[in-house]
C-alpha positions, -999 to +999 in steps of 0.1 A: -817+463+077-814+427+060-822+449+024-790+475+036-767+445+042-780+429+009-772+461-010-735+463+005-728+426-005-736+428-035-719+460-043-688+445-024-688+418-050-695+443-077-658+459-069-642+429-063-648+416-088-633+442-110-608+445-090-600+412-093-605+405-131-566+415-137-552+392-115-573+362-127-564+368-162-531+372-154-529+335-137-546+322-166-525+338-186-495+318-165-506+286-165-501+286-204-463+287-196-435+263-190-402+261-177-382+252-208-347+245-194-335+237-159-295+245-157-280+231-130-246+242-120-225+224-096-206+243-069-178+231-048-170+258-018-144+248+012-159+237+047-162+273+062-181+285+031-207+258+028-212+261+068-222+298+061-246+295+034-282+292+049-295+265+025-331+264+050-338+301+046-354+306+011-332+327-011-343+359-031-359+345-061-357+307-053-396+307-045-419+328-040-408+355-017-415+343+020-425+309+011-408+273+011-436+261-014-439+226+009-397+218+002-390+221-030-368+243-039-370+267-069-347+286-090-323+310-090-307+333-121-273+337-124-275+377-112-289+366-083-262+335-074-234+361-081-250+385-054-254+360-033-217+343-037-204+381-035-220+381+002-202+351+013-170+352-004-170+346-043-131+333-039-141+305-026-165+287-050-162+273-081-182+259-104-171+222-114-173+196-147-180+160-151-203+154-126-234+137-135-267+144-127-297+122-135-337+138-137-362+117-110-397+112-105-400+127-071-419+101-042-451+125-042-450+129-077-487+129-090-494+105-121-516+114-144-545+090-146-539+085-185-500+076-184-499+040-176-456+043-185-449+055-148-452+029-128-466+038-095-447+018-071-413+028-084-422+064-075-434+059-041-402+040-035-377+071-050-365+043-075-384+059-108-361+082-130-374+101-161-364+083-191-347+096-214-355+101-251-325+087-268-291+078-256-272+107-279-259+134-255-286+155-267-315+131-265-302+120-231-314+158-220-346+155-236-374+139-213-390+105-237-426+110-250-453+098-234-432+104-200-420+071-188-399+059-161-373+039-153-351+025-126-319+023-146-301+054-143-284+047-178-316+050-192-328+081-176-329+121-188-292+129-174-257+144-184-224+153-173-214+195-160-197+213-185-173+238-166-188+269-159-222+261-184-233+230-159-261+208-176-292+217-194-327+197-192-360+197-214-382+205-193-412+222-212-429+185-213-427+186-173-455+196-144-453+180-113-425+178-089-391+159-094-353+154-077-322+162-096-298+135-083-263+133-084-247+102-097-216+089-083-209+060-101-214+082-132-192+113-123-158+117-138-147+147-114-114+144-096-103+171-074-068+187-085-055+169-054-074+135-055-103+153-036-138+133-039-173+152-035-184+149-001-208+171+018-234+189+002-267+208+005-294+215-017-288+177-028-307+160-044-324+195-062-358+191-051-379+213-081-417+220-090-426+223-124-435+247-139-410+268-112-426+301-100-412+328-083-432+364-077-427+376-110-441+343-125-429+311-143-396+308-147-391+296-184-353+291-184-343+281-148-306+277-131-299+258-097-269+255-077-266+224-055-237+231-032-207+204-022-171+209-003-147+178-016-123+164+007-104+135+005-089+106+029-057+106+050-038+077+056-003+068+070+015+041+078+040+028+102+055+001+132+025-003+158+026+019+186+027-005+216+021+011+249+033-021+270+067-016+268+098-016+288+117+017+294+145+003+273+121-012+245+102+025+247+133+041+242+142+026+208+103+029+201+108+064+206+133+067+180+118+049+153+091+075+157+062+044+160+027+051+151+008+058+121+006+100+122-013+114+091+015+146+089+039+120+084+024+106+048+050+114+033+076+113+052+105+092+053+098+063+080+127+043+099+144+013+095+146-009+123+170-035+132+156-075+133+163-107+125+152-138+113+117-149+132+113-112+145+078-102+143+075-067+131+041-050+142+025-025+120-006-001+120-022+021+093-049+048+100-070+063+072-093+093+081-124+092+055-140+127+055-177+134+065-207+130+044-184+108+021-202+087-007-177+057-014-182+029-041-147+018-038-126+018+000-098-009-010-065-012+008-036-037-008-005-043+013+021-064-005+055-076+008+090-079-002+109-116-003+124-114+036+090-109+050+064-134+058+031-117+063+012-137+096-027-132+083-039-118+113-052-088+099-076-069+124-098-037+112-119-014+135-138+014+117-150+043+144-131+020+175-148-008+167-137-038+153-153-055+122-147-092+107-144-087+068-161-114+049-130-142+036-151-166+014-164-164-018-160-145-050-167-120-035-146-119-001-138-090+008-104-099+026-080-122+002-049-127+023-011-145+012+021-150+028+033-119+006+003-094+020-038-091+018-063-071+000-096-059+020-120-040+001-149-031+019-184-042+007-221-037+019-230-032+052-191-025+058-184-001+030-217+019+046-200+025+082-176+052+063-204+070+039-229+096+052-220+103+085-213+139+101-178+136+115-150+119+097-148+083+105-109+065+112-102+034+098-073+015+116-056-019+103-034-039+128-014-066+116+020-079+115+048-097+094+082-119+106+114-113+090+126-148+069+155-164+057+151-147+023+163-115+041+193-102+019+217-088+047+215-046+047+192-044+020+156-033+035+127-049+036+092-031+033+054-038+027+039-014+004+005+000+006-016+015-012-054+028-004-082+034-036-113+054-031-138+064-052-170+071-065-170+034-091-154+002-081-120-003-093-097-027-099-065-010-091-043-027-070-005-020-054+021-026-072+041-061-076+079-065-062+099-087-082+134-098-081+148-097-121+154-124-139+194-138-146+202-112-172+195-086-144+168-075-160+127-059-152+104-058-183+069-039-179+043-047-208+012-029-204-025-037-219-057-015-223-087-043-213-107-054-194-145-050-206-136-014-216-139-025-260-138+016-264-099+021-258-091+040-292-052+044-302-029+071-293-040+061-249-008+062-231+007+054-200+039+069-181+058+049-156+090+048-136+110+023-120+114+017-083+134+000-057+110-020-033+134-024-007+143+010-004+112+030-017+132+049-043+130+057-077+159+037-096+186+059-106+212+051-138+240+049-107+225+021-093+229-004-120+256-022-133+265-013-169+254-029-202+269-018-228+243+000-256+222+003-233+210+037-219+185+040-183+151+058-192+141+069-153+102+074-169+092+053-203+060+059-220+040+032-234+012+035-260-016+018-277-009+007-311+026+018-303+053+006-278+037-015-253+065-029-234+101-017-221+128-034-200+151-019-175+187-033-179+221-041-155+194-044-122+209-058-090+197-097-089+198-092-052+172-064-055+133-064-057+120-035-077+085-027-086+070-006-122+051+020-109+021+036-131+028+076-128+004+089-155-018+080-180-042+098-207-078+082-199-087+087-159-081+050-150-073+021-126-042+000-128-042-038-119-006-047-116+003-090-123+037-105-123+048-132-144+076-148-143+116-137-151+112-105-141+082-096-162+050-074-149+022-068-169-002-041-162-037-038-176-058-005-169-098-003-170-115+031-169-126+047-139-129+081-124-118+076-089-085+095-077-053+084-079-041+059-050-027+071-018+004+056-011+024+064+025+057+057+028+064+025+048+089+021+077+116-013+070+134-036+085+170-050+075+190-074+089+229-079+089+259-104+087+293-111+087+322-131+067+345-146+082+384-162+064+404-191+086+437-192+081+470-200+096+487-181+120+508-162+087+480-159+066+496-179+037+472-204+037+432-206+039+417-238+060+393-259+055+368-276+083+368-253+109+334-256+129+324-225+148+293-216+175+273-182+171+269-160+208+251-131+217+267-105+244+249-130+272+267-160+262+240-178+244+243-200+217+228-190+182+200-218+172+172-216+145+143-231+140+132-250+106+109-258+085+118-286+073+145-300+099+150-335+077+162-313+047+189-291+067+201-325+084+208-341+052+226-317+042+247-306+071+256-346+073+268-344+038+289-311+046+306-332+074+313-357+056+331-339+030+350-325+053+358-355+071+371-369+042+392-339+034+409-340+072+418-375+065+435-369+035+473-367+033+485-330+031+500-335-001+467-347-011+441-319+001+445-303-037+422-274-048+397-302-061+393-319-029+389-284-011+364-274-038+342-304-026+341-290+003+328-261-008+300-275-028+291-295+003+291-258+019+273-242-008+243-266-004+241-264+033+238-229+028+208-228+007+190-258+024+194-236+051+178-204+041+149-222+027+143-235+058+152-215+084+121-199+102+133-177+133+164-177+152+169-179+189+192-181+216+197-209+240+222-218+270+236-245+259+250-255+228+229-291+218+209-275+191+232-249+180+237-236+149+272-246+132+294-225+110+319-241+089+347-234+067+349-242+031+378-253+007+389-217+009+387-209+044+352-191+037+320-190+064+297-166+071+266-159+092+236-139+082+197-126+093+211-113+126+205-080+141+230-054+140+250-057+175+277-078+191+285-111+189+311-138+194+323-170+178+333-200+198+354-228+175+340-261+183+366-280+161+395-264+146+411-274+110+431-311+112+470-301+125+457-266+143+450-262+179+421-249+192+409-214+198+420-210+240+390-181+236+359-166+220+366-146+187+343-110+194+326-096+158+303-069+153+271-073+126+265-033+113+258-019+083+281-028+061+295-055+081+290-081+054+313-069+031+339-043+050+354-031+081+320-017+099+305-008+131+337+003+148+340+038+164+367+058+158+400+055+176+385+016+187+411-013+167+391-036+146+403-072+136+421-080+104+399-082+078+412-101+045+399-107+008+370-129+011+374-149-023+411-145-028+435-122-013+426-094-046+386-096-031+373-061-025+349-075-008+367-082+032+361-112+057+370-114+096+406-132+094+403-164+121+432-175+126+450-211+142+479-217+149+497-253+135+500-278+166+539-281+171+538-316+183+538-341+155+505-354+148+513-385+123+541-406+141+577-413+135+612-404+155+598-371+166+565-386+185+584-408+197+609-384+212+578-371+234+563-399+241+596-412+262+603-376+277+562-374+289+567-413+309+602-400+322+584-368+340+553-393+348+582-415+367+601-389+381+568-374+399+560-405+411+593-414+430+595-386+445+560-387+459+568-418+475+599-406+488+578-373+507+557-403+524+584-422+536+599-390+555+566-383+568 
């Protein structure tokens, strides 16, 4: 029996072995070869797409049928991707360029014991690329000889996608399994709508060399890591506040309140404030899933009437962070004019990699100054960057021009970038940062020879500058970057007179978003006192400011020494005018006056900090009329008002009653805020009687009695003591009977 079972053994081996010569040759024959190339391709596919495609299922052709070969993933030809893409829906993907990908050492990669250039460590810790071996495109492709790594991924085997070719390695000098990472930093890809990269699979490419599939090594190799690109929402308006009263929720309701992402770009309202309102805002930003963000910077800057409060608060997923503030490299820098906050570290990692999108929200607020210019809005611009690379970009600059009425942009190509070459170009536009608007030729005030350019280009080597002529000096406007040649970042100064300077570094993030912003805006009211006729405009009339309620109009200052100095000049100058003779109040006395006014005014508005209203009348704000009859009032809210005449002009009596004026838009320089069919007051030429621009007429009437002696006082005096005597004697004369 043992001789039978020996037999059949060793004829069992006999076949076999024949059998099995073929094979055995044939894997010989295979281990001589080498996968030249690897190609990768990059795909981006929408959301419903990438859901569909089974990345964990191995692919026809990707390994060897029916296994996973422990991970790693092999490769594909292009017949094969286009049946595959066919099955899901070819429409939908497409095949990208400029995003770089960089060769790796993978974390089990095995060393050979005689290469002492791969360090060991680097590779167990995923930091050890393949170097490259030159830094020409092509040499970057080509692995270096003997293989060495590297942990700088400027150094390593890597390249940009060219559209629809993707990027070629050298591979034949490669056994041994390696990751095909994709670079951020590196990438220059932009979505045709700002769109950055975001989730993915088959990323990294994990690959075995030599790849294999059943019909052998695969000498010339393609893969296809898969990515959707998204990119962030944002929006920004007033603060939805749900403590409010059913009036205050009412006018909340019409503003439309509350940062809503549909409403990006949509025009925001203007709300009605004024001086020391505090104007609540919010802004939301949605940053998609599986995002990978260098850069997550949001720059808020503010026009002249608003003071911005620095109290700044941020939650990222509902709950609430505390941004670093010191040192070079804070990441909140915060002015009276708005802040910067660019995320860094441990921050800037709460919005990459997860698997829902993750909401940013900013809550902070501003209060409405003296430097309010009556009916013209004010706003906060902002502006959110996002990227792949760091930038420098920032939002740009308001800036009132300078006395020729004039905004000058001068643009620079910098920064550490030495490899600007001639010919790069930027487009820009200017706009008005009260209103949000691009500047139109009929909003400026003409100049003759010269002719508006609504977009200018500037160019290196070439025209670098340009200046915007006939601006309103009453205006902020802002130079906004709309185009340029080389993908890159704009950093936005301001110098002085009306002078921005813009400097661009090269980056490949996408372009800004930049909501619209809600406004506020104030409004006043001029005012002329005159006689009763109108023939003559008076000087030293002092008025009271009141609200519908009665209250009395007082503000608080900054600096309460440097308004009292001058409203003790101002009534002294008008003092000394009353007192004067009427043949000597000439048009040089009343001009003193004036100047007395004119300084009171601005001592005012640079210190005024926030109005309020009070009962009584101790602290109250007083309005008083210049050489030519002129006063005014402004930084109110639009609404009703009255003004109560506290003394009138020397030789007038005195108001019997409150004078009622509305503050509208428009108010400041016309008839305004009155419905139709309702009389308004006469309104006259505020300079001079020729003045398109109208004031409120006030006016007095002339006391009758005679204020300066003589027969005619006299006259009255003697009449008053005979009515005095009269009453008395008859007084006596009703006791005496009683």
């Amino acid at each position: 029996m043992k001789h039978k079972i020996l037999s059949f053994l060793t004829a069992f081996a006999m076949v076999f072995g024949i059998i099995a010569a073929p094979f055995v040759n044939a894997n010989a024959a295979e281990t001589d070869k080498v996968t030249k190339t690897v190609t990768l391709h990059k795909l981006i596919m929408d959301k419903e797409t990438l859901a569909a495609w089974d990345s964990n299922a191995v692919e026809k052709g990707t390994a060897k049928d029916g296994e996973k070969n422990n991970g790693y993933n092999g490769s594909q030809n292009l017949d094969q991707l286009n049946t595959i893409l066919e099955s899901i829906n070819k429409k939908k993907v497409n095949e990208i360029k400029d995003v770089y990908f960089a060769l790796k050492f993978a974390s089990d990669f095995k060393i050979p014991k005689d290469n002492t250039t791969i360090i060991e460590k680097d590779v167990k810790d995923g930091k050890a690329y393949v170097k490259a071996k030159g830094t020409s495109v092509a040499d970057k492709l080509v692995p270096a000889t003997p293989l060495t790594s590297t942990t700088d991924v400027k150094e390593a085997v890597g390249g940009l996608t060219i559209e629809n070719a993707g990027v070629t390695f050298q591979t034949s000098e490669l056994k041994g399994k390696f990751e095909i990472d994709e670079i951020h930093s590196m990438s220059k890809y932009v979505g045709p709508n700002g769109e950055a990269i975001t989730d993915n699979k088959a990323v990294p490419v994990k690959i075995t060399l030599p790849l294999v599939n059943s019909d052998g090594v695969v000498e010339s190799a393609h893969v296809y890591p898969k990515n959707t690109q998204d990119k962030p929402q944002i929006d920004k308006n007033f603060l939805k506040n749900n403590e409010l009263t059913a009036a205050e929720q009412e006018a909340a309701d019409k503003l439309k309140v509350g940062a809503d992402y549909n409403n990006y770009q949509a025009k925001k309202a203007t709300a009605k404030a004024e001086i020391g309102k505090n104007v609540p805002y919010e802004v939301k930003t949605e940053i998609p899933a599986n995002s990978n963000l260098a850069e997550a910077h949001w720059d808020d800057i503010m026009t002249e009437g608003l003071t911005y409060n620095k109290d700044l608060k941020v939650t990222i997923g509902g709950k609430e962070i505390t941004p670093s503030k010191e040192g070079e490299n804070a990441e909140l820098v915060q002015t009276d004019k708005g802040f910067s906050l660019r995320l860094q570290g441990k921050n800037l990692a709460l919005l990459n990699g997860k698997d829902a999108p993750v909401t940013v929200e900013l809550k902070y607020s501003a209060t409405v100054n003296s430097k309010a210019i009556v009916d013209i809005p004010e706003s906060n611009d902002i502006t959110f960057h996002y990227g792949n690379t760091p930038s420098k970009g920032n939002t740009p600059k308001p800036t009132k021009p300078n006395e020729n009425g004039e905004v000058s942009v001068e643009k620079t190509w910098g920064g550490k970038d030495s490899d600007w070459v001639e010919g790069e170009y930027a487009k820009f536009k200017l706009v008005d940062a009260n209103t949000g608007e691009d500047v139109k030729a009929s909003d400026l005030d003409s100049v003759a020879g010269y002719t508006f350019e609504s977009e200018v280009t500037l160019e290196k080597g070439g025209k670098t500058s340009y200046t915007w002529k006939g601006l309103k000096k009453d205006k902020s406007y802002k130079v906004v970057e709309t185009e340029s040649k080389t993908l890159s970042d704009a950093e936005y100064t301001k110098a002085e007179n009306g002078k921005i300077e813009v400097t661009n570094h090269k980056s490949t993030n996408p372009k800004p978003l930049n909501p619209t912003e809600p406004k506020v805006v104030t409004g006043g009211k001029k005012f002329v006192k005159t006689n009763q006729e109108g023939t003559e405009r008076l000087a030293g009339a002092v008025f009271y400011v009141k609200n519908s309620e009665g209250k009395y109009l007082v503000a608080d200052k900054k600096d309460a020494n440097a308004v009292k100095t001058a409203k003790k000049a101002l009534d002294k100058a008008v003092e000394t005018y009353n007192n004067l003779d009427a043949d000597k109040q000439t048009d040089e006395e009343k001009a003193k006056v004036t100047t007395a006014q004119e300084a009171y005014n601005k001592a005012f508005i640079e210190n005024a900090t926030a109005y309020k209203w009070e009962a009584g009348n101790a602290n109250a704000i007083e309005l008083t009329s210049d050489g030519k009859g002129k006063f005014e009032i402004t930084g109110l809210e639009y609404g009703d008002y009255k003004l109560e005449e506290k003394t009138p002009p020397k030789g007038f009596a005195k108001l019997n009653g409150d004078i009622d004026f509305k503050v509208a838009k428009g108010s400041y320089v016309k008839v305004a805020g009155y419905k139709q069919g309702e009389k308004a007051p006469a309104h006259i030429g505020y300079d001079n009687d020729k003045d398109s621009i109208k004031g409120q007429q006030i006016e007095n009437k002339k006391v009758s009695i005679p204020q300066t002696g003589g027969i005619g006082s006299i006259i009255f005096v003697v009449a008053g003591l005979t009515i005095m005597g009269l009453a008395a004697y008859k007084m006596k004369a009703n006791k005496e009977q009683a």
